[in-house]
N, C-alpha and C positions, 0 to 999 in steps of 0.2 A: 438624941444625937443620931446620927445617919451614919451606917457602918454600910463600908465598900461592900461588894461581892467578891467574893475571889475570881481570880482569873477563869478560872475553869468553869466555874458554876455559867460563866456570863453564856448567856443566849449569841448567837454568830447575829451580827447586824449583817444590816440589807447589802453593804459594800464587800462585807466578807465574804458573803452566800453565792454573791457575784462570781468571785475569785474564783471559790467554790468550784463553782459549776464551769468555767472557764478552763479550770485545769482538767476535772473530769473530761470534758468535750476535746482538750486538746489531745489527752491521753487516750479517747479514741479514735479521735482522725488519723493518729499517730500508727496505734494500731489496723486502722483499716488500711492508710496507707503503706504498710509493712506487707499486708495481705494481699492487696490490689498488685506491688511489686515483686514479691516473692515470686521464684520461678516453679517453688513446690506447688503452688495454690490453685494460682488461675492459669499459670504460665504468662506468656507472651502476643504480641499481634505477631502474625503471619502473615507472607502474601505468597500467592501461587498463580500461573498463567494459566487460564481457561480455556483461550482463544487465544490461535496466531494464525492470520493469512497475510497474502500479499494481493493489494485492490489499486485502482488507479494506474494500471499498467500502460507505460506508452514507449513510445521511441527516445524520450527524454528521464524518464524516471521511473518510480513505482514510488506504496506506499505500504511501509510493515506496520502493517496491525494489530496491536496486542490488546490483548482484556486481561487486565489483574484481578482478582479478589483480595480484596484485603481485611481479615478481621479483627476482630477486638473482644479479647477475651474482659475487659476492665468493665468496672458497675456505672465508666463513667466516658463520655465521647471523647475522643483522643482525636488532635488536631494531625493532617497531614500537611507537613510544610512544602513539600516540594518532592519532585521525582525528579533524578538525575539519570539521562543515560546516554551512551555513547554507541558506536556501532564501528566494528571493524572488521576485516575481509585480510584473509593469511595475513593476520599480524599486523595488519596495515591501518591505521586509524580513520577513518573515513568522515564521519561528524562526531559530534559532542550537543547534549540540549538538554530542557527541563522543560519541566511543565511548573510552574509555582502557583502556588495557593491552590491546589485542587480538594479543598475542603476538610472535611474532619469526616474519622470512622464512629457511624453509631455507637453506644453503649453496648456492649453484647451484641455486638451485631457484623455488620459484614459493609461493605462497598465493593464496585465494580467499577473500576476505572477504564479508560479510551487513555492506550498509549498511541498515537499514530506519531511515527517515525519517519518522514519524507527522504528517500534518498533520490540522489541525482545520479546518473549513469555519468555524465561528466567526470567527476568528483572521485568515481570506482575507477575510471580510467585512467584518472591520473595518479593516484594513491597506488595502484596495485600494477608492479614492472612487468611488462609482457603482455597483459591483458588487451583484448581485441573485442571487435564486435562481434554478439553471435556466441560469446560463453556462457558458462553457467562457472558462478563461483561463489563459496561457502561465504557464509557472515555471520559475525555472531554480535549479538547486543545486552550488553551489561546497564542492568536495573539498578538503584536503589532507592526504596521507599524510605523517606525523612519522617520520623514522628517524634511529637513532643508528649511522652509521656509522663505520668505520674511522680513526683516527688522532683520534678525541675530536670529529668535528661532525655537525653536524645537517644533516639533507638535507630539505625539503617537497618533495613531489609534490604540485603544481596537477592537481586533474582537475573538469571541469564538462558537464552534464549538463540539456539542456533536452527540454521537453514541454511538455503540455497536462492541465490540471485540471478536470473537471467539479465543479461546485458544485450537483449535481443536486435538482428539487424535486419533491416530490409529486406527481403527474397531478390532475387535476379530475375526480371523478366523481360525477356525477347520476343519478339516478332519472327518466327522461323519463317512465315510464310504468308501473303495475302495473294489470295488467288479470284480472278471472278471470274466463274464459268459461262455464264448465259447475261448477256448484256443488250438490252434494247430500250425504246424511248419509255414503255412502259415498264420492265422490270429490270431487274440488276440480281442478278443469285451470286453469292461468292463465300468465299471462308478466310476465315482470321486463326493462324493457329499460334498460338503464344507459349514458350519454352519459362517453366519456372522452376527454378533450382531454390532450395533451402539453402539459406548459407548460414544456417546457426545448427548450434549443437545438440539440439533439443528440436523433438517434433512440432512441428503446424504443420496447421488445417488451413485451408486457404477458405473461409467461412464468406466469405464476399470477394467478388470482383465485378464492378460497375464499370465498363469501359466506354468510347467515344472514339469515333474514328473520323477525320475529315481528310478530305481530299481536293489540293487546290486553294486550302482557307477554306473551304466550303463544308459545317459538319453532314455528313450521309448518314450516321447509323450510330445509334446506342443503346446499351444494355445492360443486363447486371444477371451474374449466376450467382446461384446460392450451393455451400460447397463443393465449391469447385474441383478442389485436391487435398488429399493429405498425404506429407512429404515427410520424410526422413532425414536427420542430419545430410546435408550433401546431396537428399536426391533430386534428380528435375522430371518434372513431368508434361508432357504436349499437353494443352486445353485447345480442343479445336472449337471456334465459334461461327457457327455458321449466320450469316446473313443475308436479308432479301430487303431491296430499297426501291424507290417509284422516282428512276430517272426524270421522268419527265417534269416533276413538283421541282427538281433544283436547277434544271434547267439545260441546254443544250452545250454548252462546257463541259459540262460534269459528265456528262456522258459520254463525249470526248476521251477525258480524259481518265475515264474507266478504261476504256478501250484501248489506250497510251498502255506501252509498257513502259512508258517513263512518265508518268503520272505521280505527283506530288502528294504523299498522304503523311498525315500523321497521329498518334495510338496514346491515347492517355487515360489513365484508370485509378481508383483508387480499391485500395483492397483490406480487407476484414481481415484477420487470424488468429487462430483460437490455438492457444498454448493452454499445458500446464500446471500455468502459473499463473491465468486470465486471459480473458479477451482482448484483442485493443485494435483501431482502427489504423491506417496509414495515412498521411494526405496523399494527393494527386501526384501520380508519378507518370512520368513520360515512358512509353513502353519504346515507342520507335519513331523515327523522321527518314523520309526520304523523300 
């Protein structure tokens, strides 16, 4: 006769051991993940700004530039879903954007992200009451880093970021004076002096000025200096440009009308200026007609 085994004595079959081992492994993933989330253990991801300029500087906009780090203290990559951020000027909301999908942070490890933030000078002019060309006004920009961390939640990372925005405007430039001293079929001597006033808040450098002068329709002369001026809020300063032309190449009109004191000319240039806050070029401005 064949007598049972007791319960107890029986060896765990292959379906048990399964079990077994299944709960063992859950009871430690369980615990790593306790470990991984605890704020005692590894702590948290972090993020901090490394880098902020302002690049892309023109008559129309700029561009705020931030670099974040962001690390990851977990044994395991953590997904970044998405960076939200906004940017505002005394209290005034100016945009709102994201950047989505900008990847995952390594295991133990770190990333450096490219926030660029496009504003419109537009946009600050309308938003913010009273604002003119030629100011400078505060702005700040509010970060947050989206991650999907460990155990199924979401983590924000607050990060915020303040400066200073030029809203830069044009210089003022005149023609005080065109004079031509010494006039014949072969030469022409004369001088161009041109009055440029700063009309912004903040210093430039007048780093280019390429000008063009015709007379009659007819172009005579052109040039370009390399730092010209540098101006102070509100100041103006004379550039005198002196010129020398070969009447006789443009022809017996021109000469003419060199000689006219009513002689039809006119002064166009475009000009360079080195702020602050960057470099940026102008287009083509009409300095004077007559």
């Amino acid at each position: 006769m064949n007598h049972a085994r007791p319960i107890d004595d029986a060896r765990p079959s292959a379906g048990r051991f399964g079990l077994e081992a299944w709960i063992v492994l859950r009871a430690l993933l369980l615990g790593v993940l306790v470990l991984v989330t605890g704020c005692g253990v590894l702590g948290k991801p972090s993020a901090s700004i490394v880098d902020a300029k302002l690049m892309d500087l023109s008559t129309e906009g700029l561009t705020v530039a931030l670099k974040v780090d962001v690390k990851n203290p977990y044994p395991i990559a953590v997904p970044l879903t998405n960076v939200e951020y906004s940017l505002t000027s005394k209290q005034e909301s100016i945009l709102t954007g994201a950047l989505d999908d900008p990847g995952s942070i390594p295991a133990r490890g770190s990333k450096t992200l490219d926030v660029p933030i496009r504003v419109k000078f537009a946009d600050v002019l309308a938003a913010v009451e009273g604002l003119r060309l030629g100011a400078v006004v505060p702005y700040a920009v509010d970060m947050r880093f989206n991650l999907d961390v460990p155990g199924g939640e979401r983590l924000s990372l607050p990060l915020k970021k303040e400066g200073e925005l030029p809203i830069p405007n044009v210089p003022d430039v005149r023609v005080s004076e065109v004079r031509w001293d010494e006039v014949s079929v072969l030469s022409a001597k004369g001088l161009i002096k041109l009055d440029v006033t700063n009309t912004n808040e903040f210093d430039v450098g007048l780093s280019k000025l390429a000008y063009a002068m015709s007379v009659g329709g007819t172009k005579v002369v052109s040039g370009r200096l390399s730092d010209a001026a540098s101006l102070s809020p509100g100041e103006t300063e004379t550039i005198a440009i002196p010129v020398k032309i070969s009447p006789a190449s443009l022809g017996l009109a021109v000469v003419n009308m060199l000689k006219s004191s009513r002689a039809s000319y006119e002064i166009v240039g475009d000009l360079g200026l080195k702020t602050r806050f960057g470099d940026f070029e102008l287009p083509t401005k009409r300095f004077a007609t007559k």
